[in-house]
C-alpha positions in Angstrom: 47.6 -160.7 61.8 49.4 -160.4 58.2 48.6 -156.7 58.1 50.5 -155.9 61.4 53.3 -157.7 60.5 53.4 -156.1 56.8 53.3 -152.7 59.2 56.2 -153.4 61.2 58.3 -154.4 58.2 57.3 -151.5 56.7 58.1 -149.3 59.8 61.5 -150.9 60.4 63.7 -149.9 57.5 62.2 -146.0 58.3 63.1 -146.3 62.0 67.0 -147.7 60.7 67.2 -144.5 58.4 66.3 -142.0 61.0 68.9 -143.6 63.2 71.0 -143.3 60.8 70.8 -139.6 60.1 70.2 -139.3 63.9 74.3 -140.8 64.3 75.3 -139.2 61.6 74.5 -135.2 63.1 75.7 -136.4 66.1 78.8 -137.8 65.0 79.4 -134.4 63.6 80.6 -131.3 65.6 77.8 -129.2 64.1 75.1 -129.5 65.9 71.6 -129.2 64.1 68.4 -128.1 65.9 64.9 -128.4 64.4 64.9 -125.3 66.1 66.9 -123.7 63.5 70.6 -123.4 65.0 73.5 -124.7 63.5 76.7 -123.8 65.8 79.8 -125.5 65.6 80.3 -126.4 69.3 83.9 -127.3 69.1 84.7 -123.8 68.1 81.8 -122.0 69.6 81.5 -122.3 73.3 80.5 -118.5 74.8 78.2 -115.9 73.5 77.8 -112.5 74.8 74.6 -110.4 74.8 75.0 -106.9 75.9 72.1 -105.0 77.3 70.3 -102.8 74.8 69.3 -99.5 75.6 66.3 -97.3 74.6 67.7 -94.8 72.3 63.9 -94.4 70.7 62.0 -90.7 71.3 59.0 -92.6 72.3 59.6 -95.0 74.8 57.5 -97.5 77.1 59.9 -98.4 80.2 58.9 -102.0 80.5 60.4 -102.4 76.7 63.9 -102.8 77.6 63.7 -105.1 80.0 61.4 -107.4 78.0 63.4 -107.1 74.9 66.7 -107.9 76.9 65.8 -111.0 78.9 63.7 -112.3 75.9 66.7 -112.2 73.7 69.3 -113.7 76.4 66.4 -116.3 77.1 66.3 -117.3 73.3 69.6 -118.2 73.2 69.4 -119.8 76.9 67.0 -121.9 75.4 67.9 -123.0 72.4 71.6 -123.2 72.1 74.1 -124.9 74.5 75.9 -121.9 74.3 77.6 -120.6 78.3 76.7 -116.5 78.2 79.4 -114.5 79.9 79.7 -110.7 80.4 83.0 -110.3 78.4 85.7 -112.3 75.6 82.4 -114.4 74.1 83.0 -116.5 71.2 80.0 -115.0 69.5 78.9 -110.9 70.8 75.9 -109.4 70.2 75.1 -105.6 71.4 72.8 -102.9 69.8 70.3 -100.4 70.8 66.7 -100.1 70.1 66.5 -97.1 67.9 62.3 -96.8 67.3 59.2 -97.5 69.2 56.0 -95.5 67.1 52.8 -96.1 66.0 51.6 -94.6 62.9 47.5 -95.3 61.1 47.3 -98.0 59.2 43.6 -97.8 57.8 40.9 -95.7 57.2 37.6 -96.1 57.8 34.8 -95.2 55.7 33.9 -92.1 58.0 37.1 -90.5 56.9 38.9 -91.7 60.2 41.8 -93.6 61.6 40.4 -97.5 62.0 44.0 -99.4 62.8 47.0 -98.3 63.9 50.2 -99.9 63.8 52.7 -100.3 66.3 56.7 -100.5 65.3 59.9 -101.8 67.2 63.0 -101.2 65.8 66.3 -102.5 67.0 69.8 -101.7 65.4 72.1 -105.3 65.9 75.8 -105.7 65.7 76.9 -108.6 65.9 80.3 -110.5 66.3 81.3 -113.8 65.5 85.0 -114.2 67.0 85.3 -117.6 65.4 84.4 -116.2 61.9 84.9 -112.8 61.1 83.0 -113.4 58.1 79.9 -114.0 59.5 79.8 -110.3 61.6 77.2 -107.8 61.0 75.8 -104.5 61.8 71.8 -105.0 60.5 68.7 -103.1 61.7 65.2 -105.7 62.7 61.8 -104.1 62.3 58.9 -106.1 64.2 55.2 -104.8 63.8 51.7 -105.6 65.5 48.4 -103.6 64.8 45.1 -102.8 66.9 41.9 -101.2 66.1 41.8 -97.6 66.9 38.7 -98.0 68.8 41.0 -99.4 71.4 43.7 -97.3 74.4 47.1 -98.2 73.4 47.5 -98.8 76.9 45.4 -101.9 77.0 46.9 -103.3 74.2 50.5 -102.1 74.4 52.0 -105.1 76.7 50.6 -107.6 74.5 51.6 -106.2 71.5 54.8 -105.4 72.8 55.8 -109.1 74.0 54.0 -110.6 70.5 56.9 -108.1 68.6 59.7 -108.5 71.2 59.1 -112.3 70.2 59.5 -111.4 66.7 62.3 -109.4 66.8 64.6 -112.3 69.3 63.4 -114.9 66.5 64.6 -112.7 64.0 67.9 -112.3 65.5 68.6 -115.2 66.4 68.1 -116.8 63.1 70.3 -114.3 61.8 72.8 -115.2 63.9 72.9 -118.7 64.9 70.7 -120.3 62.3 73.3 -120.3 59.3 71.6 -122.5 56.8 
């Protein structure tokens, strides 16, 4: 019986500190995630993500699609941010400028053993509250397979695994000011 009361008085001044810090952020108007985003939302209320096309030589059609709802979901999700079609606090547009694959490795034989896929997506964004914080920045996600395998039963996995990457990417870049 002595030992669980030594735990709980152990616990307690813990538990007071992390209510503490807990009151603390949200006495502030920043709001910190332990997802990563730090948005002021007294002066941040909108964002607006443009659709981004396929400006790439090499192109798989489902891409832009996945790329685009992914990267309005991200923000859906993790921000309380309203997105609107026009006037957003915070804009973000682009284009995605490569889609390739190129060998990775070689195998002993002389020939191509991995090969690695690349997305590439050119970002501008805009940050109405803060003009300082705007930036034009290209984000390169990349996923290899073995070459014994079809790109085409690989590509949508790959695809979504670097789409991921990419929409983590920017919006750490653009929300995540730490």
């Amino acid at each position: 019986m002595k030992r669980a009361g030594k735990r709980h008085a152990a616990v307690r001044p813990l538990a007071r500190g992390l209510a503490a810090v807990c009151l603390l952020l949200t006495a502030c108007g920043v709001s910190y995630k332990f997802n990563g985003a730090s948005i002021d939302y007294n002066k941040v209320h909108t964002i607006q993500i443009a659709d981004f096309p396929i400006r790439s030589t090499y192109v798989w059609g489902p891409m832009g699609p996945m790329f685009n709802n992914q990267l309005k979901d991200v923000f859906a999700n993790h921000t309380r941010l309203q997105q609107v079609k026009r006037n957003g606090d915070m804009k973000i547009e682009g284009e995605i400028t490569q889609y390739q694959q190129r060998n990775k490795s070689v195998s002993s034989e002389g020939y191509s053993a991995q090969t690695e896929l690349s997305i590439t997506v050119n970002v501008r964004f805009t940050n109405n509250t803060n003009h300082n914080e705007d930036f034009e920045r290209q984000f390169t996600a990349t996923a290899s397979y073995e070459t014994s395998r079809s790109l085409n039963s690989v590509q949508e996995e790959l695809v979504t695994q670097m789409v991921k990457d990419l929409t983590d990417q920017i919006f750490n870049a653009t929300v995540a000011n730490w």
